[in-house]
C-alpha positions in Angstrom: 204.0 51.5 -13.0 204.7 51.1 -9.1 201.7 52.8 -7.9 198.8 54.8 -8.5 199.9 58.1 -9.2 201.8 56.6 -12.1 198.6 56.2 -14.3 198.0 59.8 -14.6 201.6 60.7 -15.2 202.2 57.9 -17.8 198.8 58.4 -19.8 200.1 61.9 -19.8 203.2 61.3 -21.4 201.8 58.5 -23.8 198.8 60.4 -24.5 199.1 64.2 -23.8 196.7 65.2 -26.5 193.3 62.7 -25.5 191.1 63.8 -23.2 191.1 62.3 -20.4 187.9 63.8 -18.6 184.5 64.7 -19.9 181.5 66.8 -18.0 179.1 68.5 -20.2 181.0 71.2 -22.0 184.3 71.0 -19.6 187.0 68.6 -20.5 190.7 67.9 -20.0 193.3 66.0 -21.6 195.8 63.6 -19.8 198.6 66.7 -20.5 196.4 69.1 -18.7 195.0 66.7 -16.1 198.3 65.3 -15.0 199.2 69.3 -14.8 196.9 69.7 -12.9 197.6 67.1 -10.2 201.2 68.3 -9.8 200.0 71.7 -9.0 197.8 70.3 -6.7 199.9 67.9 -5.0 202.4 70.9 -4.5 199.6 73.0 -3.1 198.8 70.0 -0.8 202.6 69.5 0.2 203.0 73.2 0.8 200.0 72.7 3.6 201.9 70.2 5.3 200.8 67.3 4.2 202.9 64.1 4.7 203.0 60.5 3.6 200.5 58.8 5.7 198.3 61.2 6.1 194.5 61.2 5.8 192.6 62.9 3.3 188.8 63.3 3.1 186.8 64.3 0.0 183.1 64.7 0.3 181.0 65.9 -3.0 178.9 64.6 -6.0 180.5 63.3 -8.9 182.8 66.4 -10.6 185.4 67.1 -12.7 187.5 68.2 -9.7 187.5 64.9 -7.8 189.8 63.2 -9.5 192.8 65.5 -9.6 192.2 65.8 -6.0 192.7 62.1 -5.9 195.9 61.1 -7.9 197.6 64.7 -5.9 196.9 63.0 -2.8 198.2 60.0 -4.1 201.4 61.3 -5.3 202.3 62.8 -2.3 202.0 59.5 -0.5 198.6 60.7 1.3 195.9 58.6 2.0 192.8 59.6 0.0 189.3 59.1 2.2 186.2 59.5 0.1 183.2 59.9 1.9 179.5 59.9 1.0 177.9 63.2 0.4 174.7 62.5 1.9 175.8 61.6 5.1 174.2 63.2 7.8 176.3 65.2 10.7 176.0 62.2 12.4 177.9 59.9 10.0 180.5 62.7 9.0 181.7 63.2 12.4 182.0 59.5 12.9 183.8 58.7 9.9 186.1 61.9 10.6 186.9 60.7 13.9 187.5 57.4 13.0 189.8 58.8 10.1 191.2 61.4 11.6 191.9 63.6 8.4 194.3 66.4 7.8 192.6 67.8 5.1 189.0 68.0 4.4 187.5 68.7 0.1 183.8 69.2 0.4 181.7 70.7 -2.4 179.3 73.6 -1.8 176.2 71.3 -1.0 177.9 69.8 2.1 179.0 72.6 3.5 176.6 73.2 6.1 177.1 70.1 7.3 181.5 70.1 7.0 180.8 73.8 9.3 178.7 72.1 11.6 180.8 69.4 12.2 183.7 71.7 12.8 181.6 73.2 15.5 181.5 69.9 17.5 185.2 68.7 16.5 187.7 71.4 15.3 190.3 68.0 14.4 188.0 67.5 11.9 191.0 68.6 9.2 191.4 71.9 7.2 188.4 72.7 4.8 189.0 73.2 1.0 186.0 74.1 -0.8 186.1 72.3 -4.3 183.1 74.7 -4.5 181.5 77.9 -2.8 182.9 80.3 -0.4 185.6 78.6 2.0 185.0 78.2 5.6 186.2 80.2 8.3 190.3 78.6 8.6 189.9 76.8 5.3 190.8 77.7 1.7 189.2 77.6 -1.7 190.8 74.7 -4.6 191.6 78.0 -6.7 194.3 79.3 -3.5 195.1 76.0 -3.5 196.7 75.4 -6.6 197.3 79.3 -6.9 201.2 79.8 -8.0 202.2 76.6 -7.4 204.0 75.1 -10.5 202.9 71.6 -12.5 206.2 69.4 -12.8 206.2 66.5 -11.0 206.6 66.3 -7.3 209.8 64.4 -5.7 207.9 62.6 -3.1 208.6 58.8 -3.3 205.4 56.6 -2.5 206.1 52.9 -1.6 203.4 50.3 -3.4 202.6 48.5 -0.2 201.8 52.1 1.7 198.3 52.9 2.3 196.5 54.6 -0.5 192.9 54.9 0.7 190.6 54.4 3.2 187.0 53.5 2.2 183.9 53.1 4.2 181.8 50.3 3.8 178.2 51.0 2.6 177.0 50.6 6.5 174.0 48.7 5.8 174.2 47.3 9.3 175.4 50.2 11.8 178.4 52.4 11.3 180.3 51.6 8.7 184.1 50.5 8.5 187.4 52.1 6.7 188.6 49.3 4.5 192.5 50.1 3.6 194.1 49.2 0.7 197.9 49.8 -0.7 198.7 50.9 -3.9 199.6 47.4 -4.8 196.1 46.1 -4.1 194.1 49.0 -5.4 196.1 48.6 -8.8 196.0 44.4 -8.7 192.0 44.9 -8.9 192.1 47.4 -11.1 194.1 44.9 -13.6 192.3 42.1 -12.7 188.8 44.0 -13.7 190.6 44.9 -16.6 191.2 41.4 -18.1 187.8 40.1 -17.6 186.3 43.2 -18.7 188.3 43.4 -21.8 189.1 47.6 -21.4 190.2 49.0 -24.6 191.9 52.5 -24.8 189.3 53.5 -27.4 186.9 52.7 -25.0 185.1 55.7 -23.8 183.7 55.2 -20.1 180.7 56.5 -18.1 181.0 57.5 -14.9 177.9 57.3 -13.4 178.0 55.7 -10.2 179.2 57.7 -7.1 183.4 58.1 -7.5 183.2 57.6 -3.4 182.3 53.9 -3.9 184.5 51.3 -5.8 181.3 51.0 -8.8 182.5 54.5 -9.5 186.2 54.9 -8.7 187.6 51.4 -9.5 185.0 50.1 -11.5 184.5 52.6 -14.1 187.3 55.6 -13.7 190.3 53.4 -12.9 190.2 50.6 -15.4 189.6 53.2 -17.9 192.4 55.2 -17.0 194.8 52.1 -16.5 194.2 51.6 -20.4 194.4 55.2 -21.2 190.9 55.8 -22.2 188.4 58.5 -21.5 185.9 59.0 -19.0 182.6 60.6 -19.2 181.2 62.4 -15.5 177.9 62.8 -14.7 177.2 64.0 -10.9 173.5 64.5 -10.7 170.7 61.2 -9.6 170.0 58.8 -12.7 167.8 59.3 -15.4 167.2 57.1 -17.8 167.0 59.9 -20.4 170.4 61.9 -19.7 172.0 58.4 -19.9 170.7 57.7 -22.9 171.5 61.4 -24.5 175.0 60.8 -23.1 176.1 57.8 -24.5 174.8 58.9 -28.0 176.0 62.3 -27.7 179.6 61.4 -26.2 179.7 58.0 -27.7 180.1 55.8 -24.9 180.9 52.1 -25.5 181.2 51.3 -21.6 178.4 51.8 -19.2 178.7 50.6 -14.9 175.2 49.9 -13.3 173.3 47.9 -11.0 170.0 46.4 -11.5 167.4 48.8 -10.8 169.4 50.9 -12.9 168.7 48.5 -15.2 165.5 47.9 -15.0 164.8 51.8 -15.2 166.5 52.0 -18.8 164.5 48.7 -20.0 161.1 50.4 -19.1 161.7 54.0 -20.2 159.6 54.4 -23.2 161.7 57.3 -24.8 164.6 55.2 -25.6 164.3 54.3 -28.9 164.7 57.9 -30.0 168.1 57.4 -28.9 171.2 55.7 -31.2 172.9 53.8 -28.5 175.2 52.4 -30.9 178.5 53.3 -29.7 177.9 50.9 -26.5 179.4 48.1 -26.3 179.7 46.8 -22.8 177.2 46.9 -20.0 178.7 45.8 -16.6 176.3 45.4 -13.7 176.1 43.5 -10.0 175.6 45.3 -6.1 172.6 43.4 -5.7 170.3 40.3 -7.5 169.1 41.2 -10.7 165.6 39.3 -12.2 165.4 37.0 -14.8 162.7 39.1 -16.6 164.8 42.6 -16.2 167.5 40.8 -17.1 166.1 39.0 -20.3 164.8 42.6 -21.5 168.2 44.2 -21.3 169.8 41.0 -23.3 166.5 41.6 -26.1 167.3 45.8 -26.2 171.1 46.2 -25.7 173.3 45.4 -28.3 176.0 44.9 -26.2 177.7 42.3 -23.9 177.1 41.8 -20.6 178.9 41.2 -17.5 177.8 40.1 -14.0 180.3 41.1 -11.8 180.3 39.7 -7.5 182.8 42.0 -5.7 183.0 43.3 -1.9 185.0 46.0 -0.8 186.8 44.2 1.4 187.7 41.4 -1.1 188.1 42.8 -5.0 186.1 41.7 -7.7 185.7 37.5 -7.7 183.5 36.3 -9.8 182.5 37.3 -13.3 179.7 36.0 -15.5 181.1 36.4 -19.3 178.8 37.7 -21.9 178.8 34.0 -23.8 177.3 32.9 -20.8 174.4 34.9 -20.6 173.3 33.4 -23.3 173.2 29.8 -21.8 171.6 28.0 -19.0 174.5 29.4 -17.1 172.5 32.8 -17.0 171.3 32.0 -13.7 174.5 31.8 -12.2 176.0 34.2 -10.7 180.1 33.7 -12.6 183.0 31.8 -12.2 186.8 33.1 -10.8 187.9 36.3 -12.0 191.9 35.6 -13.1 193.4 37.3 -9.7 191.2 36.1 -7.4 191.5 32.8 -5.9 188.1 31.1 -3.6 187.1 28.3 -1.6 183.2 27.6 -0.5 183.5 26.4 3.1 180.7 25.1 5.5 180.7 26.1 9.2 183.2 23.9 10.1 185.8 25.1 7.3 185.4 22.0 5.0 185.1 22.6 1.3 181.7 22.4 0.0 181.2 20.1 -2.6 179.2 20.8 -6.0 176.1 21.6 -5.1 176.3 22.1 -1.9 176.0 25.8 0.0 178.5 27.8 2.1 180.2 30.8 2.6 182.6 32.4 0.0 186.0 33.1 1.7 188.7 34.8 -1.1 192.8 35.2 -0.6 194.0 38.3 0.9 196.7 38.7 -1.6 196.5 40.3 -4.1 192.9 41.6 -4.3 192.3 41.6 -0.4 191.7 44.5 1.8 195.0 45.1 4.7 192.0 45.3 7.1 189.8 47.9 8.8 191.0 51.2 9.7 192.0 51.4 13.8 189.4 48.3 13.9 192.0 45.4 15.0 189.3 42.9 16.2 186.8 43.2 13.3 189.5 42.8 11.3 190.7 39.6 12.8 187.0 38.2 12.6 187.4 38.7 8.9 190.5 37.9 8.2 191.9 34.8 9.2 195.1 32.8 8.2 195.3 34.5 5.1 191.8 34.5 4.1 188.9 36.9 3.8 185.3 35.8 5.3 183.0 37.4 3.0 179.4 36.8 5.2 177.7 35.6 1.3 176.7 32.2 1.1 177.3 30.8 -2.1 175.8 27.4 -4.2 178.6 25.5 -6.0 177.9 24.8 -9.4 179.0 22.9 -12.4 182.5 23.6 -14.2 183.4 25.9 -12.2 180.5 28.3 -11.9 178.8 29.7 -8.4 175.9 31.1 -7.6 175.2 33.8 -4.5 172.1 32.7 -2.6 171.9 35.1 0.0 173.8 36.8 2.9 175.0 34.4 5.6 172.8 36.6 8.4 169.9 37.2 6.1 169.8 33.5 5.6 166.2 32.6 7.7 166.1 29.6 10.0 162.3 28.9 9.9 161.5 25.5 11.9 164.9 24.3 11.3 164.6 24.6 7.5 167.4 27.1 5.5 165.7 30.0 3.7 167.6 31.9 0.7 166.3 35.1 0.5 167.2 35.6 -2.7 165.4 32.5 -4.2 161.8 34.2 -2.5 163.2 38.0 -4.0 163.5 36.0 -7.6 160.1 34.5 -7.6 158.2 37.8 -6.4 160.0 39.7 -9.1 158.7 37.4 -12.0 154.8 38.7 -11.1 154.2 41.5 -13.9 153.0 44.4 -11.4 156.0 44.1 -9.3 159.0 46.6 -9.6 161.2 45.3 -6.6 160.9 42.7 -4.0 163.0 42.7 -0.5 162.6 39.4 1.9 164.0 39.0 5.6 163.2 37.0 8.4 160.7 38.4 11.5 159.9 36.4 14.5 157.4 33.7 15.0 157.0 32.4 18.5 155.9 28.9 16.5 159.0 28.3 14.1 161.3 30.6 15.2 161.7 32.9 11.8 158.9 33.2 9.3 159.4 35.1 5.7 158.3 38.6 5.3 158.3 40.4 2.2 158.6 44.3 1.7 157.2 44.9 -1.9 157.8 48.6 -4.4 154.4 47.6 -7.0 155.1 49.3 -10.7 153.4 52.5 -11.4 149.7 52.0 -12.2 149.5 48.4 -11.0 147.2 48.1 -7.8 148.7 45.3 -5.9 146.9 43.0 -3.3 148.0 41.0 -0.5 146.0 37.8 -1.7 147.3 38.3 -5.3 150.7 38.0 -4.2 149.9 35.1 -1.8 148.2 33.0 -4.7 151.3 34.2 -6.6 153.5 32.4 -4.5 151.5 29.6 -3.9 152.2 27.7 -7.0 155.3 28.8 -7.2 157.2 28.1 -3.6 156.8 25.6 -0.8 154.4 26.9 2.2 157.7 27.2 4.4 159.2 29.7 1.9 155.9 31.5 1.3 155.8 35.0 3.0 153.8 34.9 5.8 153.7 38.8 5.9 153.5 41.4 3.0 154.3 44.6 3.3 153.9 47.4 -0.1 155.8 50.3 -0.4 156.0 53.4 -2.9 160.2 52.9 -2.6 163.4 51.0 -0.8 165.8 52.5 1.1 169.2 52.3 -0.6 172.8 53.2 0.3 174.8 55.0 -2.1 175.9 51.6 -4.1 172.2 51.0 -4.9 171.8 47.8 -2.5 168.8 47.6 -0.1 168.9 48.6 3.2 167.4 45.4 4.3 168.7 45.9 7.9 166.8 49.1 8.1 163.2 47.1 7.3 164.0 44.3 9.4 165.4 46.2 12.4 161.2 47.3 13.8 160.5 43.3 14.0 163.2 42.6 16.3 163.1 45.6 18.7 164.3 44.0 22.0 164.7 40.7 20.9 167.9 38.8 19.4 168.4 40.8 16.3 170.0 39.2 13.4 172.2 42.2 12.4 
């Protein structure tokens, strides 16, 4: 297996009679879905696509995005997946920046893929996975429409670009990260030895297949053991998670926190056998020690904290023993193909204990930088080594912890301020859902804490209740010296907080920390 079109076209020979893909009452086996893919990849090929070249895929979760993927692949393309909530705005900026041949879009974004076209006709050619085509585009069905499914004779090098994907943007525009066929498949493998993958294992695939939680996280390390995959494409629900893994048998489940915490609290789950699952896998943002104590009382499966960036692959990875331990807290050690230092500001290793910035190896898991970005790529990547931004405590035996984002970190009257620490402690009071802290401006100390607060349904929270809260629990430079309560956080499509967003008002005209 050289590269990534390989998987579907050895899992179809090895395996031509399991299914590979699951959503509701549609499925396909690896014999049909590698099919598939050929005639796709020929449909693509006779369009003029050529190694090297761009191609976008906009849409919700669906059965159709992931032969569009491995065609693209086989024919040495470059696959682009792109949010599907973006905004005209957005699109047009990651289309120029990409600079696509072809454009996929479902039916719901095709207002905005026609309005885009208006204002830039380079946009690529439109092919409706669903709906009506646009004017100069095609529909999936003409696509694949007399082409025939044998294998395409396009030879794809391993170190050749395989996709481009964009960064969740949580400050400004965000960035193409590329990555070969060599590092897309390294992650892959190294997620499945810490994971454990088993090709019985039947995977959901819940989170967005734009973003790595979805695509490399939970479809790829599934298919690179041949097992099969479950779609949904709607917005969470506790319930239709919990319907699917009993009626589909699922033994392997991707979320983040609040996902989480959402299945913890929903009152209707006991109705549900959830015995067929087996692994739970979850990181993108903190989770709470009382969230995360519940899901260890309910689940009866093992857990894995996982601390990845696009950019760098999956590093760290807290193993299910240790949840069990003191070592809970933590946030995992090395993952087996990633290799990391903790340097201060000066480059010096940090000693245990101590706190500094996570920088990983390029090689293997690395990104090859940031798409027709050449100086944000050098401020990453330097001598070999990818800057991650995360601050990171060192810990015992080999064991870190991630405190809080190097330009979240508040400076308040020359003391350090881990967000995170503050966003742990406000999480523990019992009325409060979720808990976002960030630095504002104080003409006395420079930075002083703010807090941005979502209070659980039916709990009435007060300013002074949360200041009392804190009181006992934090030292006054830590406490938050404003409170703010929302009904909800804004999120990008990997779940984290758009903390830049709430910050951004305070520092209107000033020095913003960005």
């Amino acid at each position: 297996m050289l590269v990534l079109g390989d998987v579907v076209r050895l899992n179809a020979r090895r395996y031509p009679d399991k299914k590979a893909l699951i959503m509701g009452n549609r499925s396909l086996t690896f014999a049909q879905l590698n099919k598939l893919v050929n005639q796709m990849a020929r449909g693509l090929l006779r369009m003029g696509l050529e190694a090297g070249d761009r191609v976008v895929i906009c849409s919700r979760n669906c059965m159709e995005f992931v032969p569009i993927i491995f065609a693209v692949w086989k024919c040495g393309g470059i696959i682009v997946p792109v949010n599907f909530r973006f905004k005209t705005d957005e699109m047009l900026y990651v289309l120029k920046n990409s600079q696509p041949k072809i454009l996929f879009h479902s039916e719901e974004v095709a207002p905005i893929t026609k309005e885009v076209r208006k204002r830039d006709l380079e946009s690529g050619i439109p092919v409706s996975i669903s709906g009506e085509p646009l004017e100069g585009g095609m529909s999936l069905q003409e696509l694949t429409e007399g082409e025939q499914d044998q294998e395409v004779e396009v030879q794809v090098e391993p170190l050749s670009t395989a996709m481009i994907m964009y960064t969740s943007g949580t400050t400004g525009f965000p960035k193409g990260v590329i990555f070969s066929h060599f590092r897309e498949l390294s992650d892959v493998i190294n997620q499945c030895l810490e994971i454990g993958i088993r090709h019985e294992d039947v995977m959901l695939v819940n989170m967005p297949l734009f973003h790595n939680g979805g695509l490399s996280l939970s479809l790829m390390i599934a298919f690179l053991r041949g097992s099969t995959c479950v779609i949904q494409g709607g917005s969470f629900d506790p319930d239709e998670m919990f319907s699917t893994i009993e009626g589909f048998g699922i033994s392997v489940i991707n979320v983040v926190p609040t996902m989480l915490g959402k299945m913890v609290d929903q009152p209707q789950m006991t109705k549900y056998n959830l015995g067929s699952l087996k692994k739970i896998v979850y990181g993108s943002s903190p989770i709470s020690e009382s969230v995360l104590n519940r899901a260890l009382g309910t689940f009866k499966a093992d857990f894995y904290q996982v601390y990845a960036q696009t950019e760098t692959g999956m590093l760290l990875v807290l193993n299910p023993a240790d949840h069990f331990t003191e070592r809970s807290r933590f946030t995992g050690r090395e993952a087996s193909l990633a290799e990391i230092r903790v340097v201060d500001e000066n480059g010096w290793d940090v000693a245990i204990g101590g706190v500094g910035e996570i920088i990983s190896r390029q090689k293997p898991l690395g990104m090859d930088g940031y798409y027709g970005m050449e100086e944000a790529t050098r401020d990453v990547i330097r001598d070999g080594w990818i800057h991650s931004g995360d601050l990171v405590q060192v810990e015992q035996e080999g064991y870190y912890t991630i405190v809080d984002r190097l330009k979240d970190m508040i400076i308040s009257g020359a003391e350090n301020i881990y967000c995170k620490e503050i966003e742990n402690v406000l999480k523990e009071h019992s009325g409060v859902e979720e808990a976002v802290v960030f630095g504002i401006p104080d003409e006395m100390w420079g930075e002083a804490v703010c807090a941005v607060i979502v209070g659980k349904s039916g709990y009435a929270l007060k300013e002074n209740e949360i200041v009392d809260f804190c009181a006992s629990r934090l030292a006054g430079y830590k406490r938050p010296k404003r409170i703010e309560f929302r009904n909800e956080l804004p999120r990008n499509a990997a779940g984290k907080v758009l903390k830049n967003s709430l910050r951004e008002p305070y520092w209107a005209g000033r020095d913003k920390r960005v």
